[in-house]
C-alpha positions in Angstrom: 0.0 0.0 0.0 3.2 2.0 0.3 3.5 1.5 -3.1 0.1 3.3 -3.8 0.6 6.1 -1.3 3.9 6.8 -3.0 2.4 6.6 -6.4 -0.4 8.9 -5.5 2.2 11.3 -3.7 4.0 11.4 -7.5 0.8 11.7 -9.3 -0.2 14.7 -6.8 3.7 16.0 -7.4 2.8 15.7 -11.0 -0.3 17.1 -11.1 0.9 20.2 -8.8 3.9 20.7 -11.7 1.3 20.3 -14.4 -1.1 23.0 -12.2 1.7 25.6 -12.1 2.7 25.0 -15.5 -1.3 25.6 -16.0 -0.7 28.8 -13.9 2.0 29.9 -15.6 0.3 29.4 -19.4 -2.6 30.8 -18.1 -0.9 34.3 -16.7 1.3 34.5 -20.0 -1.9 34.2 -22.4 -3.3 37.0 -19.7 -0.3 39.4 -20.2 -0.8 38.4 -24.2 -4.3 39.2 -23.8 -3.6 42.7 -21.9 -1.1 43.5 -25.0 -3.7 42.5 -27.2 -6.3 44.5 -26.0 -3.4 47.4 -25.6 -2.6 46.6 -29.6 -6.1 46.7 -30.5 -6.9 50.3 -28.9 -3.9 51.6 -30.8 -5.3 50.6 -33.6 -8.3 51.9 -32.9 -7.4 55.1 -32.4 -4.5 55.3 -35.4 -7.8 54.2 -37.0 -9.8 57.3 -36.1 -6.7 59.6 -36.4 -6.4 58.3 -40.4 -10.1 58.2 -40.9 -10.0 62.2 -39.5 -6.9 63.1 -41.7 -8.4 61.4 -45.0 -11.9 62.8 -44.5 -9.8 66.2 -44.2 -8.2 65.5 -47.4 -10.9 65.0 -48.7 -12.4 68.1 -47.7 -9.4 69.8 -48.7 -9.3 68.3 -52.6 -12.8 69.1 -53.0 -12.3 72.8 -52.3 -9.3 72.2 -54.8 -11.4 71.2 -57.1 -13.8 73.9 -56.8 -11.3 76.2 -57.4 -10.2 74.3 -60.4 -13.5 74.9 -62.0 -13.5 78.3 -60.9 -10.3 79.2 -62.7 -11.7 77.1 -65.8 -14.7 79.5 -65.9 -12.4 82.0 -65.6 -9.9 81.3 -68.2 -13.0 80.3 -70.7 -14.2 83.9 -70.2 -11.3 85.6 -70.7 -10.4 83.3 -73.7 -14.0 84.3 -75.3 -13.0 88.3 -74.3 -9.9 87.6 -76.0 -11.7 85.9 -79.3 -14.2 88.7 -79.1 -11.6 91.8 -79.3 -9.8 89.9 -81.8 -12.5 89.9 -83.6 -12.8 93.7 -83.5 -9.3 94.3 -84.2 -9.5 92.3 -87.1 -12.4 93.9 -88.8 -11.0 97.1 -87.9 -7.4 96.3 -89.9 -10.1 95.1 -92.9 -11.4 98.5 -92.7 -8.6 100.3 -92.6 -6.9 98.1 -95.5 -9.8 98.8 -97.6 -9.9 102.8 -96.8 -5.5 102.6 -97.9 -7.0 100.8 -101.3 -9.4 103.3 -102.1 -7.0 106.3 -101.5 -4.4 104.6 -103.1 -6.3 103.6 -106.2 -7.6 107.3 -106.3 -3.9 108.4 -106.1 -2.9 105.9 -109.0 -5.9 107.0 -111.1 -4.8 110.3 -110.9 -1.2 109.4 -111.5 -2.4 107.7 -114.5 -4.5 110.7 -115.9 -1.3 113.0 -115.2 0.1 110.6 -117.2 -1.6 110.3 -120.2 -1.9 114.0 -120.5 2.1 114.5 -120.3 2.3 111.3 -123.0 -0.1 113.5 -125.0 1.7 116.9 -124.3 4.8 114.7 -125.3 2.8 113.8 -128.7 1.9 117.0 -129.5 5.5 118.7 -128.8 7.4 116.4 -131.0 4.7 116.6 -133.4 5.0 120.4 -133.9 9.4 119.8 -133.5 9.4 117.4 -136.3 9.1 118.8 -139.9 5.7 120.4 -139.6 6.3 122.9 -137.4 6.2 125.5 -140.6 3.4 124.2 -142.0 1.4 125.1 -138.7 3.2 128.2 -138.4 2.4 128.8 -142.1 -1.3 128.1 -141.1 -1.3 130.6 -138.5 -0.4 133.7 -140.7 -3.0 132.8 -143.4 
């Protein structure tokens, strides 16, 4: 019977050994558990901080964006301001180019009469120089 009393004395041995090992899983997975849960607010709260910053950004590109449009409305006005007074530039240079033809046609028509009357001066002088200058004079005094 010994026998069984020191067999159950090493089981109980064993069992106490197995009990504290027990113990001492059971307060590591506790400590892993507190780190856990530790880990897991972190996270929560990088979490909010990000979801904050990126809802900022957001906020942020759409007033970009805004402003992009504005300047595009603004550029597209300014462009059609620009188109419009070239316009009126243009037609004014027309104008003018076709007030410079007039006036210089007129001046070239005149040039022209001018000279037809000195070709026909011209005519008329070296008609009366060549040999029949004495018959006219002979004409005259009849």
């Amino acid at each position: 019977m010994e026998e069984n009393g020191t067999k159950d004395k090493i089981e109980i041995v064993k069992l106490k050994k197995d009990i504290e090992q027990v113990n001492r899983i059971n307060s590591r997975i506790d400590i892993a558990i507190d780190k856990l849960t530790d880990v897991s607010t972190s996270i929560k709260s990088m979490l909010a901080v990000h979801s904050e910053k990126i809802a900022r950004q957001e906020q942020v590109d759409e007033i970009i964006f805004e402003k992009l449009k504005d300047r595009a409305a603004e550029i597209d006005k300014v462009k059609a301001d620009i188109e419009l007074s070239l316009y009126q530039v243009e037609k004014r240079l027309l104008i003018e180019i076709k007030s410079l033809k007039n006036d210089i046609g007129a001046r070239v028509g005149m040039l022209e009469k001018y000279r037809w009357i000195i070709l026909g001066a011209a005519i008329v002088i070296g008609w009366i120089v060549s040999g029949n200058f004495s018959e006219i004079v002979g004409l005259m005094n009849q």
